[in-house]
N, CA and C atoms as an extended XYZ file, in Angstrom:
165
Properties=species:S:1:pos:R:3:atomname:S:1:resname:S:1:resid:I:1 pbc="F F F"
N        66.274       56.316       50.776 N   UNK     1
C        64.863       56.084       50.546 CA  UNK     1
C        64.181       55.691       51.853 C   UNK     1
N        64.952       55.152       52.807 N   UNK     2
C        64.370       54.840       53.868 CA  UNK     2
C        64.146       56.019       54.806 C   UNK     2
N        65.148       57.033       54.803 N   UNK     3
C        64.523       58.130       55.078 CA  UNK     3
C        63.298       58.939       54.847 C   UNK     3
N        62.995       59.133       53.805 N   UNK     4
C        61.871       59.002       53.508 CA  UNK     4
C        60.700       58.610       53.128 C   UNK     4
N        60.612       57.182       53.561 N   UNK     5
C        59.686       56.494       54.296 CA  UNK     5
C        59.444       56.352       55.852 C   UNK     5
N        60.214       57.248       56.161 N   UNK     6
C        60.180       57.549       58.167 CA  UNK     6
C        59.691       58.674       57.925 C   UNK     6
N        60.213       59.588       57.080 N   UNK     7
C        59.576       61.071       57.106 CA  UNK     7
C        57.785       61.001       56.829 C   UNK     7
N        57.577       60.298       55.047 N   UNK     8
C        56.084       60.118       54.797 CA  UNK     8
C        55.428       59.705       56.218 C   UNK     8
N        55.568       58.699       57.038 N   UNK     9
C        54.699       57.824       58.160 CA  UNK     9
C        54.593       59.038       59.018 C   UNK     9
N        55.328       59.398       59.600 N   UNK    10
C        55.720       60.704       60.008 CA  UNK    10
C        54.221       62.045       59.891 C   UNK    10
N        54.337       62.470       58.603 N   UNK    11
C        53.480       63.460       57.948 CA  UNK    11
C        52.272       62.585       58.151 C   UNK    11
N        52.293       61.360       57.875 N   UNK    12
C        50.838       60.897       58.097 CA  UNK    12
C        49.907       60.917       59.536 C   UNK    12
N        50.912       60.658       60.333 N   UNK    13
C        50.544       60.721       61.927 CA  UNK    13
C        50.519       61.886       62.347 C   UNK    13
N        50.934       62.892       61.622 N   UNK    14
C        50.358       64.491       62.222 CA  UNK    14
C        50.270       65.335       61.132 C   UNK    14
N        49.235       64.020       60.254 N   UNK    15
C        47.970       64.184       59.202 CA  UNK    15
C        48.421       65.766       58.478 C   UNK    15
N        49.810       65.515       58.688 N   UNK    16
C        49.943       66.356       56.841 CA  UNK    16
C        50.035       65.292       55.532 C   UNK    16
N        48.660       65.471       55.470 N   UNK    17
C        48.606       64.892       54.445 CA  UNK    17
C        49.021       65.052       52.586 C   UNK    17
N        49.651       66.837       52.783 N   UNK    18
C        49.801       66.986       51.397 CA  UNK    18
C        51.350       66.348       51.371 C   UNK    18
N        51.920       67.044       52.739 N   UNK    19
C        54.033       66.463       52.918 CA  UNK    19
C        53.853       64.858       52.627 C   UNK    19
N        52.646       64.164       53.460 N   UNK    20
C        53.188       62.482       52.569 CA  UNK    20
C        52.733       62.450       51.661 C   UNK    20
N        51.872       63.339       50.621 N   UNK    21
C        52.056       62.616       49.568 CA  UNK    21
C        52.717       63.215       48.796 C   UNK    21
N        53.285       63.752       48.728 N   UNK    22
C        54.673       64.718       48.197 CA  UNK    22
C        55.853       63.708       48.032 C   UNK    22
N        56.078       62.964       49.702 N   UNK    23
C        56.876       62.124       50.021 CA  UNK    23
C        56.500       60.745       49.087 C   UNK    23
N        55.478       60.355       49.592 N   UNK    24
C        55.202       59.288       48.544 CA  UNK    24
C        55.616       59.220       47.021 C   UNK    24
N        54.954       60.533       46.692 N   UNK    25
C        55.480       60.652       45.247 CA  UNK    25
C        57.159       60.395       44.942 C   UNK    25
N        58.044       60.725       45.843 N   UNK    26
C        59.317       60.630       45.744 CA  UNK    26
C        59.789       59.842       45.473 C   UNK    26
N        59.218       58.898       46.548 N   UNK    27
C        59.767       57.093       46.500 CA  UNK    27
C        59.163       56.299       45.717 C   UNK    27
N        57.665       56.652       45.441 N   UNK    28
C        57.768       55.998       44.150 CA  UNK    28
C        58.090       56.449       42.745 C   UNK    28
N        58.556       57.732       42.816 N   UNK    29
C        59.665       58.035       41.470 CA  UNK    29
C        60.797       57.627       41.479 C   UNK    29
N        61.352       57.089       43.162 N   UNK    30
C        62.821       56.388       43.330 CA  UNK    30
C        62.597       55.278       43.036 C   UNK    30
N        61.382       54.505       43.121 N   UNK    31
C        61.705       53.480       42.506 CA  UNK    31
C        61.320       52.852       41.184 C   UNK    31
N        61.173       53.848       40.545 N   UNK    32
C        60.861       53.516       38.855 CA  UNK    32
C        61.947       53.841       38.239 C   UNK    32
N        62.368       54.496       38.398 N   UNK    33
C        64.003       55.348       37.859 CA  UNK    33
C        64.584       53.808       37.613 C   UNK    33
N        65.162       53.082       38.393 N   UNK    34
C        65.785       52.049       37.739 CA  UNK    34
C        65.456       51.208       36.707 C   UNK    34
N        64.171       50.775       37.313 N   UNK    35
C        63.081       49.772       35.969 CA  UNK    35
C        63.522       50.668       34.448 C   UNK    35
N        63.090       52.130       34.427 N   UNK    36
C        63.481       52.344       33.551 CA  UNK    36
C        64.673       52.755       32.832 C   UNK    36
N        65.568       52.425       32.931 N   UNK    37
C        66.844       52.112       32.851 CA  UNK    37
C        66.866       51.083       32.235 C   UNK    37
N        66.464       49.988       32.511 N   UNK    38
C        66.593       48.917       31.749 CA  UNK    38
C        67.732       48.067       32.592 C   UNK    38
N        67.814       46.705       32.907 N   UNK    39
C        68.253       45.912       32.989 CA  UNK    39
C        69.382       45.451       32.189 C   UNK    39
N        70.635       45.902       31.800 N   UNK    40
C        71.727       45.735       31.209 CA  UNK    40
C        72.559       45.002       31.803 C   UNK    40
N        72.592       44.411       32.980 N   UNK    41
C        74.004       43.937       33.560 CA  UNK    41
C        74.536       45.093       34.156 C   UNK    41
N        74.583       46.132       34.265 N   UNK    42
C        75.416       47.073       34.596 CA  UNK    42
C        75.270       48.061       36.193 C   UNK    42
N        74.220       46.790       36.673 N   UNK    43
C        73.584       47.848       37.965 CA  UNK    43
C        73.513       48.809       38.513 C   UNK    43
N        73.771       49.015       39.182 N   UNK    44
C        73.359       51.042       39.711 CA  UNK    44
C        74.699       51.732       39.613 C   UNK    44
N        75.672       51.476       39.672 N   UNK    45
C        77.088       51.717       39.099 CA  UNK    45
C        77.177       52.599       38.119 C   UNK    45
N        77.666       53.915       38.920 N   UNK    46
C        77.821       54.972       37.379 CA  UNK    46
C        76.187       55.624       37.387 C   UNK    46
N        75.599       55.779       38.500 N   UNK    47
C        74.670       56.320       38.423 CA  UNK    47
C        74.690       57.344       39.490 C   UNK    47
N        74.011       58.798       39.004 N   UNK    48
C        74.165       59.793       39.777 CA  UNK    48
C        72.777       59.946       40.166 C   UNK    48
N        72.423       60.234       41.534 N   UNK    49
C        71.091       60.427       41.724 CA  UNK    49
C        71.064       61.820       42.343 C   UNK    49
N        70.016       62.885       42.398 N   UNK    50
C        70.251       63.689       42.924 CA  UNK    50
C        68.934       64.352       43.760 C   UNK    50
N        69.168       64.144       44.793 N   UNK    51
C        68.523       64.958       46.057 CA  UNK    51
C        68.080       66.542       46.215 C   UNK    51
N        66.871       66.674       45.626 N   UNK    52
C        66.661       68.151       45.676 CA  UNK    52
C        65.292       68.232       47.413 C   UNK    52
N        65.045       69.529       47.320 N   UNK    53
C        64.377       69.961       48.827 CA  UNK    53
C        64.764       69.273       49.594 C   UNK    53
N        64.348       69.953       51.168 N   UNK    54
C        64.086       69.737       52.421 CA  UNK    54
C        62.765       69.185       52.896 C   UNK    54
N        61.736       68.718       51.685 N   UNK    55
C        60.520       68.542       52.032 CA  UNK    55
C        59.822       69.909       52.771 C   UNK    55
């Protein structure tokens, strides 16, 4: 995820602005994915995430 938050800053400073928000959208779909999951005790363990495009 931190990768792409270097990439978004990135697109912003040579104002492609549609690639960060593409990017944006990513990370903040990376980080809802857990919330919704729910809080079980069982933390990220046993979780497959999967990486699609090259941006």
């Amino acid at each position: 995820m931190e990768q792409l938050a270097r990439d978004k800053d990135q697109a912003a400073a040579d104002e492609d602005h549609e690639k960060a928000t593409q990017l944006r959208d990513r990370i903040a779909g990376l980080k809802v994915r857990p919330a919704e999951a729910g809080d079980e005790g069982q933390g990220d363990e046993g979780q497959n995430l999967e990486v699609t495009g090259s941006g």
